[in-house]
MDTraj code that builds the backbone (N, CA, C; nanometers):
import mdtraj as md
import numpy as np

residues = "UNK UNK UNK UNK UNK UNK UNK UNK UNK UNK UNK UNK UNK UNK UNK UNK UNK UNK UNK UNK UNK UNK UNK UNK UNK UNK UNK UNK UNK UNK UNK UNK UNK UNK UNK UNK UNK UNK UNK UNK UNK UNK UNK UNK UNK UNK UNK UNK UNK UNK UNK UNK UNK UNK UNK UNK UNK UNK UNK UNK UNK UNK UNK UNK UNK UNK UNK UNK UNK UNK UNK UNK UNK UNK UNK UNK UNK UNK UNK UNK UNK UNK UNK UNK UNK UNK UNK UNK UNK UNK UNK UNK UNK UNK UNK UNK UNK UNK UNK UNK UNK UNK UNK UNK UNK UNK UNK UNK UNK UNK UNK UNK UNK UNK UNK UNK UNK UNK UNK UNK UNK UNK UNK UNK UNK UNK UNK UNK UNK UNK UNK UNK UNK UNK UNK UNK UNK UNK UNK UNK UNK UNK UNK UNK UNK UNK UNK UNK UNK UNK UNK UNK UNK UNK UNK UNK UNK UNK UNK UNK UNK UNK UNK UNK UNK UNK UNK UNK UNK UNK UNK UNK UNK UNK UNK UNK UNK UNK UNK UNK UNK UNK UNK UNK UNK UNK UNK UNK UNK UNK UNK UNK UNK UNK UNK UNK UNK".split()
xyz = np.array([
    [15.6691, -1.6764, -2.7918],
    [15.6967, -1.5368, -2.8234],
    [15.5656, -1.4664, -2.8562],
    [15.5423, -1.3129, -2.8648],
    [15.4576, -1.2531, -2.8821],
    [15.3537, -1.2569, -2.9827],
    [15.2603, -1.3465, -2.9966],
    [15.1625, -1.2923, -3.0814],
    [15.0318, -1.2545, -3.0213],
    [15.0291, -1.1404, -2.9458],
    [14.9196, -1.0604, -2.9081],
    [14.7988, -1.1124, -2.9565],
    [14.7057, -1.0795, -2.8477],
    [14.5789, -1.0738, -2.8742],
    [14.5265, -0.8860, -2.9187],
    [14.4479, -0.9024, -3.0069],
    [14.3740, -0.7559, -2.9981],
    [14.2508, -0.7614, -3.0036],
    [14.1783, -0.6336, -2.9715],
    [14.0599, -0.5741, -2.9060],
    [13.9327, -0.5993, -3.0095],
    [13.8984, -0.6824, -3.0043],
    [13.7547, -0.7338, -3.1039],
    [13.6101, -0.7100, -3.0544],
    [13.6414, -0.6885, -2.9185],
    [13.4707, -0.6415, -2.9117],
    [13.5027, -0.5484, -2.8191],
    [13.3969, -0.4612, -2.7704],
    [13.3573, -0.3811, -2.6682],
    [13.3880, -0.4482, -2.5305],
    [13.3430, -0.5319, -2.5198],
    [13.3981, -0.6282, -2.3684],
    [13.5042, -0.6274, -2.3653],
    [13.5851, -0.6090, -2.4447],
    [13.7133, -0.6233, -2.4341],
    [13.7736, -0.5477, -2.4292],
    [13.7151, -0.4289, -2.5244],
    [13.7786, -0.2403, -2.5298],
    [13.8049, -0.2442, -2.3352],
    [13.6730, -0.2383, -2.3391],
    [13.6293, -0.2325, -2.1232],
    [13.7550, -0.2562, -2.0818],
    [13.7379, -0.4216, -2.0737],
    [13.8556, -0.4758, -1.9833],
    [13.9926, -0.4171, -2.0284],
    [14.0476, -0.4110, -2.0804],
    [14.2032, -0.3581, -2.1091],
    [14.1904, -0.2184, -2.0830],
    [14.0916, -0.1178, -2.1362],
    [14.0771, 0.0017, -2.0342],
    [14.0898, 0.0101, -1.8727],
    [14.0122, -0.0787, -1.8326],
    [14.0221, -0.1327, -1.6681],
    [14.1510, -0.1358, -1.6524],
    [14.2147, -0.2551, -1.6990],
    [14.3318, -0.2812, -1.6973],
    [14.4619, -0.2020, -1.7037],
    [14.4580, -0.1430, -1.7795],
    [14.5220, 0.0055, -1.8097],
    [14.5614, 0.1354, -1.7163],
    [14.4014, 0.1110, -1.7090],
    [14.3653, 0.2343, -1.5818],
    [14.4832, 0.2289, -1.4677],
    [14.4065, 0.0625, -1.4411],
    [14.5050, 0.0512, -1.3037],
    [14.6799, 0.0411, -1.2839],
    [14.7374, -0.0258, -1.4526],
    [14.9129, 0.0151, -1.4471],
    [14.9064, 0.1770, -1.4697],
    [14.8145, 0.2165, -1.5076],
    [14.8445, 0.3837, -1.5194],
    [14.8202, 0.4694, -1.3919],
    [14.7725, 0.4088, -1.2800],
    [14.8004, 0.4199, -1.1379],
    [14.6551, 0.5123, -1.1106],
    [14.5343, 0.4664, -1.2102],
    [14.4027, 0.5484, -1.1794],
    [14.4574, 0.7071, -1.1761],
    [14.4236, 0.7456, -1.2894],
    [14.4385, 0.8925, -1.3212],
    [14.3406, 0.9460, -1.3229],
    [14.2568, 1.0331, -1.2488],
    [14.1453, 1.0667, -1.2480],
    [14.1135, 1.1506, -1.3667],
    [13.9728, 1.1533, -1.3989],
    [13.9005, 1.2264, -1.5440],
    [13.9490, 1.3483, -1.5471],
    [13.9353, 1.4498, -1.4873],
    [13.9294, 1.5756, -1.4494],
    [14.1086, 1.6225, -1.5170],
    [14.1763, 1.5685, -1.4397],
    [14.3789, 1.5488, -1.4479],
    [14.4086, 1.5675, -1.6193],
    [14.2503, 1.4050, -1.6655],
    [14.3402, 1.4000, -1.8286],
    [14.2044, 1.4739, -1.9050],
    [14.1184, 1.5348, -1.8760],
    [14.0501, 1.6456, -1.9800],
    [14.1279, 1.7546, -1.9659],
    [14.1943, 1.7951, -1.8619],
    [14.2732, 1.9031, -1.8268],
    [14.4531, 1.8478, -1.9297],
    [14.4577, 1.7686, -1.9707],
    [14.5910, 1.7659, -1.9540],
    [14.7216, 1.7529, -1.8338],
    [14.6726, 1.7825, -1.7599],
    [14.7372, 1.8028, -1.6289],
    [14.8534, 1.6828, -1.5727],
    [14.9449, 1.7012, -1.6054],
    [15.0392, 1.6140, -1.5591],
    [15.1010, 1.4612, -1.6728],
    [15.2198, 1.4472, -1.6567],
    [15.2706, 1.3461, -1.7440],
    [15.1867, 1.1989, -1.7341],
    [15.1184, 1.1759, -1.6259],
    [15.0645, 1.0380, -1.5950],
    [14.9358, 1.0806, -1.6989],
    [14.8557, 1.1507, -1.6936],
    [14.7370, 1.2096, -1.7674],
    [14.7614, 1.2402, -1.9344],
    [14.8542, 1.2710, -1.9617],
    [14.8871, 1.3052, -2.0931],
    [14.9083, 1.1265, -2.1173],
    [14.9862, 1.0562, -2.1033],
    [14.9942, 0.9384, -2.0957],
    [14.8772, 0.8344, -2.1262],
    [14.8021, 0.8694, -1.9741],
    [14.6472, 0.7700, -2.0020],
    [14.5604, 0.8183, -2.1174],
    [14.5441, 0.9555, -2.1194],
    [14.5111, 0.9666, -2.2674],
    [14.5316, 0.8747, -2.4042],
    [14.6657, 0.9169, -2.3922],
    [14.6854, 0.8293, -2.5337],
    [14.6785, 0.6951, -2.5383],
    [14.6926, 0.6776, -2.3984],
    [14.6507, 0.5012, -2.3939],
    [14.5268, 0.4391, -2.4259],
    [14.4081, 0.5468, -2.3743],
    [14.2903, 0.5388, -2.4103],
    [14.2739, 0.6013, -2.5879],
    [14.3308, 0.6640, -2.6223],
    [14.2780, 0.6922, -2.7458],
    [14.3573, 0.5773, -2.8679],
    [14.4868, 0.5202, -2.8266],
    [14.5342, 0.4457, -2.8778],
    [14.4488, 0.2932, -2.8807],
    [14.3644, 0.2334, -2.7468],
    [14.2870, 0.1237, -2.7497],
    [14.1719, 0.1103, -2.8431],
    [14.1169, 0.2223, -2.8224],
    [13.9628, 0.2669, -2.8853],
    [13.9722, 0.3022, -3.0425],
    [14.0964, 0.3223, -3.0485],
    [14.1276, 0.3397, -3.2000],
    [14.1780, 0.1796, -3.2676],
    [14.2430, 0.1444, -3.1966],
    [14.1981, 0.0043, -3.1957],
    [14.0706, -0.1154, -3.2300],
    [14.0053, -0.0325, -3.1419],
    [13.9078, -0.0955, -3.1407],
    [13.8100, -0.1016, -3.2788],
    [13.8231, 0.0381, -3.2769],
    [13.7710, 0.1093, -3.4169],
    [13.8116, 0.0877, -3.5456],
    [13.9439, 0.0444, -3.5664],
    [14.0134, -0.0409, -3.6571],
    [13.9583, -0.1670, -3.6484],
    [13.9594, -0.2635, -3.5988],
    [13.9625, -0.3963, -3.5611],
    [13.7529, -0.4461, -3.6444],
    [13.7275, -0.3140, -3.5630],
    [13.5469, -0.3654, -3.5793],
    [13.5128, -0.2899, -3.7124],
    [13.5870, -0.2361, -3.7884],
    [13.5897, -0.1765, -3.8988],
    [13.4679, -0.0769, -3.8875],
    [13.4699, 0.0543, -3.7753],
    [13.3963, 0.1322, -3.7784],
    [13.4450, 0.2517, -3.8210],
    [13.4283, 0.2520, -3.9352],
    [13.5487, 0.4047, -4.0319],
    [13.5354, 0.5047, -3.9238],
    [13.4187, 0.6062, -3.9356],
    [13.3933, 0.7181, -3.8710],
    [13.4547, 0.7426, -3.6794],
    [13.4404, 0.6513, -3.7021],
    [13.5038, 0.6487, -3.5610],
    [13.6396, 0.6503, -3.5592],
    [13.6782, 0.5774, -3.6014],
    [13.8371, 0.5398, -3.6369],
    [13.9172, 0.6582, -3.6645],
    [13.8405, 0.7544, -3.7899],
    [13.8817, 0.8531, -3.8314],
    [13.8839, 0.9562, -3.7045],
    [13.8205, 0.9697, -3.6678],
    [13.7669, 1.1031, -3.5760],
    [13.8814, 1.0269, -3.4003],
    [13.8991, 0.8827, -3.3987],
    [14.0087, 0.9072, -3.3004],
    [14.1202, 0.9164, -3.3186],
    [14.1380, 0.8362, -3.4176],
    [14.2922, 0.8382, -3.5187],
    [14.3365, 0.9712, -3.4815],
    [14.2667, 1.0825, -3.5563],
    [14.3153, 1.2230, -3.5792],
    [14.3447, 1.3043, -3.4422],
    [14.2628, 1.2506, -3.3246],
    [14.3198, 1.2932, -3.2193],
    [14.3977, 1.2439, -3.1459],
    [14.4136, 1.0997, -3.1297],
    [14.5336, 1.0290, -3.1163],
    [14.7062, 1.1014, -3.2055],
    [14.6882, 1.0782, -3.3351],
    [14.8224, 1.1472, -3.3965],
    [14.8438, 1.2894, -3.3684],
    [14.7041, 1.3638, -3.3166],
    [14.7131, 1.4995, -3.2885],
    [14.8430, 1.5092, -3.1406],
    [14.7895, 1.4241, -3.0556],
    [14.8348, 1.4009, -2.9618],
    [15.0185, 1.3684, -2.9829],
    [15.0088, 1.2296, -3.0493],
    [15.1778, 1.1432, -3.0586],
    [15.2591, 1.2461, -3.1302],
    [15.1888, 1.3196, -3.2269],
    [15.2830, 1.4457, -3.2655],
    [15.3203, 1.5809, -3.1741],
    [15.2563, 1.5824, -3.0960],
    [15.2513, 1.6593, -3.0205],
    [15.3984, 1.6095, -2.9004],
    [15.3621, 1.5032, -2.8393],
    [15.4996, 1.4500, -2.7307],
    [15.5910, 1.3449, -2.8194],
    [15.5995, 1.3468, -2.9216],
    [15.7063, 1.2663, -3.0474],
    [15.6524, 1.1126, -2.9301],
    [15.5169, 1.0818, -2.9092],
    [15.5109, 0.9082, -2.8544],
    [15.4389, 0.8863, -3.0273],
    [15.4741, 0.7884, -3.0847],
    [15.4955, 0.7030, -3.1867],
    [15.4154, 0.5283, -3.1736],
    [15.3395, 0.5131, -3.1589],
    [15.2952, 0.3887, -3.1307],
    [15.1827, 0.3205, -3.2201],
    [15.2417, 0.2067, -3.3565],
    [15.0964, 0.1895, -3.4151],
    [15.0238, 0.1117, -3.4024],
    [14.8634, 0.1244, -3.4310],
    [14.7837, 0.0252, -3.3945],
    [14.7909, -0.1101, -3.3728],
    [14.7494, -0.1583, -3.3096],
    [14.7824, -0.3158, -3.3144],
    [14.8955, -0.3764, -3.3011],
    [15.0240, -0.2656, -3.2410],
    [15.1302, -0.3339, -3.2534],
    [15.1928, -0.3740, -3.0925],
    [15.0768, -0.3539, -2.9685],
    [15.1333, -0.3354, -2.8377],
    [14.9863, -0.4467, -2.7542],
    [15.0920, -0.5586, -2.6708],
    [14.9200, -0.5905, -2.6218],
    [14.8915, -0.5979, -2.4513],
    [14.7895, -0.6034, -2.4283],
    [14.7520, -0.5369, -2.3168],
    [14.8574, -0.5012, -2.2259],
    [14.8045, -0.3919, -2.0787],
    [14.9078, -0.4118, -2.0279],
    [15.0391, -0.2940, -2.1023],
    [15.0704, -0.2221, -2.1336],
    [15.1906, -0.1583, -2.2503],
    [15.1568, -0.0162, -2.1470],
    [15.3081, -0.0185, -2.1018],
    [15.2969, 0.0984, -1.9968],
    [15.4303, 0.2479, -2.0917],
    [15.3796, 0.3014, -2.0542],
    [15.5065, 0.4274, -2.1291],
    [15.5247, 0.5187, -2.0054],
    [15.6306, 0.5228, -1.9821],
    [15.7026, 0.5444, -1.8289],
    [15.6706, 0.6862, -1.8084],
    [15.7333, 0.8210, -1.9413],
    [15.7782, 0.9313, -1.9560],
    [15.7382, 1.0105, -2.0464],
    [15.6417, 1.0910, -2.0563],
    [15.6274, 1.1536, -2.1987],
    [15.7622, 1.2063, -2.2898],
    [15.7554, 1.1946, -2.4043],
    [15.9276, 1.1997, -2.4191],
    [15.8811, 1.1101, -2.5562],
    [15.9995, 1.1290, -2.6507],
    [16.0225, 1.0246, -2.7553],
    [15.9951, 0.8837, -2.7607],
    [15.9068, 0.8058, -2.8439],
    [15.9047, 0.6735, -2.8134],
    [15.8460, 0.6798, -2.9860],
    [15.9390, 0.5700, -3.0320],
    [15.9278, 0.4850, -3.1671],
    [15.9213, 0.3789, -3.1394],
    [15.7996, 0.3139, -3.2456],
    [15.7936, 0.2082, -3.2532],
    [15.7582, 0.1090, -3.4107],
    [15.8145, 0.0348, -3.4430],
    [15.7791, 0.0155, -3.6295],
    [15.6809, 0.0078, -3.6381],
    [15.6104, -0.0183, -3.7225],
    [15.5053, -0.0666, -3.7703],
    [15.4362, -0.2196, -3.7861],
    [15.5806, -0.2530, -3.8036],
    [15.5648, -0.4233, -3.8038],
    [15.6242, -0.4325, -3.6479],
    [15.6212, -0.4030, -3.5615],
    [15.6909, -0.4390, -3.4671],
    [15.5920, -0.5264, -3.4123],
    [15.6088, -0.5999, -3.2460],
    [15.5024, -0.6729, -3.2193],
    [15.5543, -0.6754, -3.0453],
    [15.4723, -0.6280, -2.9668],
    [15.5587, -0.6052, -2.8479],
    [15.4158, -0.6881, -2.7458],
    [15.4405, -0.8105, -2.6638],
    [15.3630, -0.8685, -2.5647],
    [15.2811, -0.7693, -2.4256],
    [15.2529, -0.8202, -2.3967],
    [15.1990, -0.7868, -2.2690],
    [15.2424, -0.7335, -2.1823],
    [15.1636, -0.6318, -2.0630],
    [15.2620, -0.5475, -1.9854],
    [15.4154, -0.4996, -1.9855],
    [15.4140, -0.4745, -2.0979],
    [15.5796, -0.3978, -2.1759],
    [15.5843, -0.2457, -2.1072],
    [15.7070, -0.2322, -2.0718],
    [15.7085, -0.0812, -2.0015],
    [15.8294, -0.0574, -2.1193],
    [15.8249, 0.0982, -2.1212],
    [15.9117, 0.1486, -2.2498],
    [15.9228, 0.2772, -2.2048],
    [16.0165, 0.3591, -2.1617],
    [16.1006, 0.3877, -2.0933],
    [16.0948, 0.5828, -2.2574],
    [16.1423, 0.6686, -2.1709],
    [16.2214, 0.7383, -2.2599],
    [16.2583, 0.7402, -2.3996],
    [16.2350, 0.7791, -2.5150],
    [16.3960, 0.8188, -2.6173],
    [16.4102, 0.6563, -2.6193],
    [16.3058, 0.5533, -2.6705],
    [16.3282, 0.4570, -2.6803],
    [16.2802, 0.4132, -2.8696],
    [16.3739, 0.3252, -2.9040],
    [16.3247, 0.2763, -3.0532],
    [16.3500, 0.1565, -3.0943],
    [16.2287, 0.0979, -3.1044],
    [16.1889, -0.0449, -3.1614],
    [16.1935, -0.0384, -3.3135],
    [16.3203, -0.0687, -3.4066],
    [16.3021, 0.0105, -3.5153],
    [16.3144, -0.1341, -3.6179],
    [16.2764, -0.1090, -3.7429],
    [16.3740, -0.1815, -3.8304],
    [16.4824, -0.1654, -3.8547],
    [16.5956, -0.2530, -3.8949],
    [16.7144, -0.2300, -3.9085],
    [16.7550, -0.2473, -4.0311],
    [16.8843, -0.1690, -4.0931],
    [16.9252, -0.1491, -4.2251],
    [16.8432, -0.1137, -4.3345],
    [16.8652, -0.1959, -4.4140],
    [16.7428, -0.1562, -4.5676],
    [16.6096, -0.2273, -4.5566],
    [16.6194, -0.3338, -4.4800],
    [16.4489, -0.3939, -4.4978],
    [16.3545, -0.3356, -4.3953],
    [16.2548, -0.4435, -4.3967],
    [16.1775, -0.3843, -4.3148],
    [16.0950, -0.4866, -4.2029],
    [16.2003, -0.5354, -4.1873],
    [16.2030, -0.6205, -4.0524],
    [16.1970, -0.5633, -3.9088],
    [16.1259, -0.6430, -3.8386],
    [16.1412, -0.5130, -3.7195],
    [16.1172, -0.6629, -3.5816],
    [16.1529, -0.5307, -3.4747],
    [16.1668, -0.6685, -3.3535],
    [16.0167, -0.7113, -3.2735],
    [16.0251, -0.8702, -3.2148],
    [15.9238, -0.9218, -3.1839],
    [15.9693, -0.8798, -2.9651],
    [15.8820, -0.8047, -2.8983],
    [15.9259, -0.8345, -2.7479],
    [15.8339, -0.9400, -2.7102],
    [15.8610, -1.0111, -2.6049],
    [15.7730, -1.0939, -2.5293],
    [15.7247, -1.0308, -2.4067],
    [15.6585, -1.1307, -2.3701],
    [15.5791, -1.0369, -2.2183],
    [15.6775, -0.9858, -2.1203],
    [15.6239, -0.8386, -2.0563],
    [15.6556, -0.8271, -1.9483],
    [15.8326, -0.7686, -1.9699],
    [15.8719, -0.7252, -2.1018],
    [16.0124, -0.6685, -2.1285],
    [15.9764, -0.5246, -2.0651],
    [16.0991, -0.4869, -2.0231],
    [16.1639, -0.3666, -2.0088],
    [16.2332, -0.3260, -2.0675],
    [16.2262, -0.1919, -2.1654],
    [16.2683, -0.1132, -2.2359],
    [16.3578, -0.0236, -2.1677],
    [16.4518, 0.0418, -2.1509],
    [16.5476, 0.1038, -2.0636],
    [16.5632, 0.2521, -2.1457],
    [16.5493, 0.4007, -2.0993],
    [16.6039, 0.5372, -2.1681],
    [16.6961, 0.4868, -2.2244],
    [16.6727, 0.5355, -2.3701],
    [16.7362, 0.5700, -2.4632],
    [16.7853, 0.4195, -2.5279],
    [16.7145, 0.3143, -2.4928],
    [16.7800, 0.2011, -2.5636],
    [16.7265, 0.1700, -2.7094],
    [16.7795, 0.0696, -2.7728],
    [16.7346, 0.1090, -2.9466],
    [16.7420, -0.0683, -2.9736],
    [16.6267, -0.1448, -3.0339],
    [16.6360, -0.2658, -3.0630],
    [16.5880, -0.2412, -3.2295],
    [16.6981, -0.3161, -3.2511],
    [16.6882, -0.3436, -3.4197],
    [16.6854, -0.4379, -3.5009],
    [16.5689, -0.4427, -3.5954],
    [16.5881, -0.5283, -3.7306],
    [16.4727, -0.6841, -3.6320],
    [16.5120, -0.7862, -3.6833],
    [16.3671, -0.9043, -3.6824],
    [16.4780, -0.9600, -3.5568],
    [16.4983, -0.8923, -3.4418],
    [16.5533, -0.9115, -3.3283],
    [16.4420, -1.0099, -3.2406],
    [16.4377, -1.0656, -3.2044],
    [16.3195, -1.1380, -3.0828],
    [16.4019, -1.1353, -2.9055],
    [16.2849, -1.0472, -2.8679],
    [16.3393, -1.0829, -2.6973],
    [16.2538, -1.1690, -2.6153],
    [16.3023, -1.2443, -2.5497],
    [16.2403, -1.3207, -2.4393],
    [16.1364, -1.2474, -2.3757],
    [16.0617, -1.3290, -2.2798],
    [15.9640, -1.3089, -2.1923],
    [16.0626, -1.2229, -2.0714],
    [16.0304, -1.0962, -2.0072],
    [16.0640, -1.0441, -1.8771],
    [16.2115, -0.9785, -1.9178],
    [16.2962, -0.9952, -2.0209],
    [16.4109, -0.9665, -1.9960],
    [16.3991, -0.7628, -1.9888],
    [16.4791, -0.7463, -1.8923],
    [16.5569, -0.6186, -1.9055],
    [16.6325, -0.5573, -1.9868],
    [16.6010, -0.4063, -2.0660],
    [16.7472, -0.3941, -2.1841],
    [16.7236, -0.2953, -2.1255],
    [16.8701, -0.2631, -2.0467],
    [16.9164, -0.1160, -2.0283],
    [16.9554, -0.0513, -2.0894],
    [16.9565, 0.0586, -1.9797],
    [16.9687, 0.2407, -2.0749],
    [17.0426, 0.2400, -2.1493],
    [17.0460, 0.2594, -2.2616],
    [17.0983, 0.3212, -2.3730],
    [17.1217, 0.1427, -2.4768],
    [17.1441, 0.0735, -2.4562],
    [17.1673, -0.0592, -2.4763],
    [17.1213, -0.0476, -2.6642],
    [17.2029, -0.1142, -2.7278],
    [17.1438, -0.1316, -2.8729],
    [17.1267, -0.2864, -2.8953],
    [17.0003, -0.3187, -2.9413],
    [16.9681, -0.4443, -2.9377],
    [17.0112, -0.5246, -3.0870],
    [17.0583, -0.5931, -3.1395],
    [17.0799, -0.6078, -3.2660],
    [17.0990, -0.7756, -3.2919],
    [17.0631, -0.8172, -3.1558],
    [17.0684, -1.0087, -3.1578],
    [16.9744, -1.0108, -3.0415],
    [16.8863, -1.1723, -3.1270],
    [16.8193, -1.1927, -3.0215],
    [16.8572, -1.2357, -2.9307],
    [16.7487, -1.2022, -2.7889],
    [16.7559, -1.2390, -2.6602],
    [16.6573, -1.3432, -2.6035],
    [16.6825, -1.5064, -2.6620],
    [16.6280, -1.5903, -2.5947],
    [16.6513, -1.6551, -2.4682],
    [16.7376, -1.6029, -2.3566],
    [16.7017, -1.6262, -2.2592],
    [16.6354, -1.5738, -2.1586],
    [16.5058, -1.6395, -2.0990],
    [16.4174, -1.5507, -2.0190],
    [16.4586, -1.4687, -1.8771],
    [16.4390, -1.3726, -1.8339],
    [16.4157, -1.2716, -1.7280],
    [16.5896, -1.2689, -1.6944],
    [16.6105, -1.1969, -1.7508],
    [16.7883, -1.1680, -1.7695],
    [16.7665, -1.0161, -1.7834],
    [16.9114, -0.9659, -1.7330],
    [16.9129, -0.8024, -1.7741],
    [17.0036, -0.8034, -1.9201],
    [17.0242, -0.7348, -2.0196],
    [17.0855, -0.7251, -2.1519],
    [17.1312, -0.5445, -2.1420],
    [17.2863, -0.5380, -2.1239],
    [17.2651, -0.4112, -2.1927],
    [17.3965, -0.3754, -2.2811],
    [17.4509, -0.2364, -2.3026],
    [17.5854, -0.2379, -2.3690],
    [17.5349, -0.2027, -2.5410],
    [17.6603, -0.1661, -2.6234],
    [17.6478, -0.1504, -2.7520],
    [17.7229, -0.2415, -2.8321],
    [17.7168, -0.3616, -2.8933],
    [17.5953, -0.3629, -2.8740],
    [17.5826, -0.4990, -2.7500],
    [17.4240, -0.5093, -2.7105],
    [17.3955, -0.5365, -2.5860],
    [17.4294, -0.6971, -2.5578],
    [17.4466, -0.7527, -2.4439],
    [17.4937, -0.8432, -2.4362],
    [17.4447, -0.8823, -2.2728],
    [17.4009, -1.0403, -2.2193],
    [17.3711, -1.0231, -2.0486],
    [17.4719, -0.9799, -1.9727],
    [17.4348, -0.9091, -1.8366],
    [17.4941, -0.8590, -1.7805],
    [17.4381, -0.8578, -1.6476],
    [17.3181, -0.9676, -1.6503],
    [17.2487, -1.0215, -1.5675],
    [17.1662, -1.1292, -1.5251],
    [17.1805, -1.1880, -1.3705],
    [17.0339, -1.2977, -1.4210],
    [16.9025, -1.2330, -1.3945],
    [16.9027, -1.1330, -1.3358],
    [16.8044, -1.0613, -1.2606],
    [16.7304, -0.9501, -1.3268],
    [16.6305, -0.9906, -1.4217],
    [16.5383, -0.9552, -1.5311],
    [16.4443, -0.9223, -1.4205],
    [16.2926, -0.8810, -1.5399],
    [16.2409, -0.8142, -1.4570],
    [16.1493, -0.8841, -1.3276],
    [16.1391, -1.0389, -1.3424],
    [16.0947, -1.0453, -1.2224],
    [16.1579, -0.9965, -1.0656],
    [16.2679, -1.0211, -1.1065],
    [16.3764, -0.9632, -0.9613],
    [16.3631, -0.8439, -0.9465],
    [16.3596, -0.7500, -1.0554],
    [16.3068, -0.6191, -1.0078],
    [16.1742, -0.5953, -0.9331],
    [16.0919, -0.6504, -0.9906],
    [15.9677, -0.6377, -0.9369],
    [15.9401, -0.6696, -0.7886],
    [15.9971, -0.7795, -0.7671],
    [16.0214, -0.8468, -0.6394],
    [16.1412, -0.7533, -0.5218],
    [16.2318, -0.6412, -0.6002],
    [16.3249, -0.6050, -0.5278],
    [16.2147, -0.4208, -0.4524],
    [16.1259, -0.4407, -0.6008],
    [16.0570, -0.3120, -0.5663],
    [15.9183, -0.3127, -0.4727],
    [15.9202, -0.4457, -0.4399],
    [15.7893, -0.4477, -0.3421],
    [15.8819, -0.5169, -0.1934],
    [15.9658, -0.5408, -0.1965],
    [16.0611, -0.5327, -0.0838],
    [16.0544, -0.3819, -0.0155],
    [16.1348, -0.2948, -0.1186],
    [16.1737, -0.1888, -0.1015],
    [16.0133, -0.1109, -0.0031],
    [15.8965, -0.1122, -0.0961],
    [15.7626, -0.0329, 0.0006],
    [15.7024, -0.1092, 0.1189],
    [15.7929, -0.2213, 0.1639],
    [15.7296, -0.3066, 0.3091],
    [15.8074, -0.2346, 0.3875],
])
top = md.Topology()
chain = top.add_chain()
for i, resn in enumerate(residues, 1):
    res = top.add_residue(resn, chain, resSeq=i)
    for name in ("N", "CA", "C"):
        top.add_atom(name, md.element.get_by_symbol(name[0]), res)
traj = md.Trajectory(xyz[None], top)
């Protein structure tokens, strides 16, 4: 299950920027100084969310401060919600639009998260859910409390998560959610590079 790596040096800021770049489908400079378009508003914060990261991690206050403030300038701005250190490489956000995420949460590698989505704690504590690599988050779905999901699984739209999901690359959805598939996200992936041959 997820325990992320995070961004400790500059070589590394790089690479996951690289990395980034390219699930963010190369957004050119010009698009996100301009604002210009949901993919650009997006890579922004992806970039200001890493580097703030980074800036946390290497304990460089001044820096930290001065991206922090434009980063939250930003997440307040499109209600995206995402805190440091809690997403690891790879963490795609589909839609500008609502997106919560706890604080304690802990979400793996190449995670796509969808819409009006919330990774929350549940009830009175402050427990919150672990994703594994490569989950899909579905509009408007809601996972709650010290929930753990598998590697690849799918939780569809609207789906409330409230038990874990240890079996890998399965679809999960429903209130609350339950499989409703074997065909997680590798099958998607595989159904969507069918589809552009």
């Amino acid at each position: 299950m997820s325990e992320h790596k995070t961004i400790t040096t500059r070589e590394e800021l790089k690479e996951w920027l690289q990395y980034e770049h390219r699930v963010y489908g190369n957004v050119s400079g010009l698009k996100v100084l301009l604002n210009q378009g949901e993919k650009a508003v997006l890579w922004k914060h992806q970039k200001l969310l890493r580097k703030a990261e980074y800036y946390l991690n290497t304990r460089k206050r001044l820096l930290l401060r001065l991206t922090r403030f434009r980063l939250l300038k930003l997440q307040s701005r499109y209600a995206i919600h995402v805190p440091l250190n809690s997403c690891g490489k790879g963490l795609k956000i589909m839609h500008v639009g609502p997106v919560l995420i706890n604080k304690g949460a802990v979400l793996g590698e190449d995670c796509v998260l969808h819409m009006n989505v919330g990774i929350v704690a549940g009830g009175t504590n402050d427990d919150a859910p672990v994703l594994g690599n490569r989950v899909i988050v579905g509009y408007g779905a809601v996972i709650l409390g010290k929930t753990r999901i598998a590697d690849s699984v799918a939780v569809g739209a609207n789906a409330v998560v409230n038990k874990d999901v240890t079996e890998e690359d399965i679809a999960v959805a429903g209130v609350p959610a339950r499989k409703v598939s074997d065909r997680g996200r590798s099958a998607w992936a595989k159904g969507a590079s069918k589809d552009s041959e």
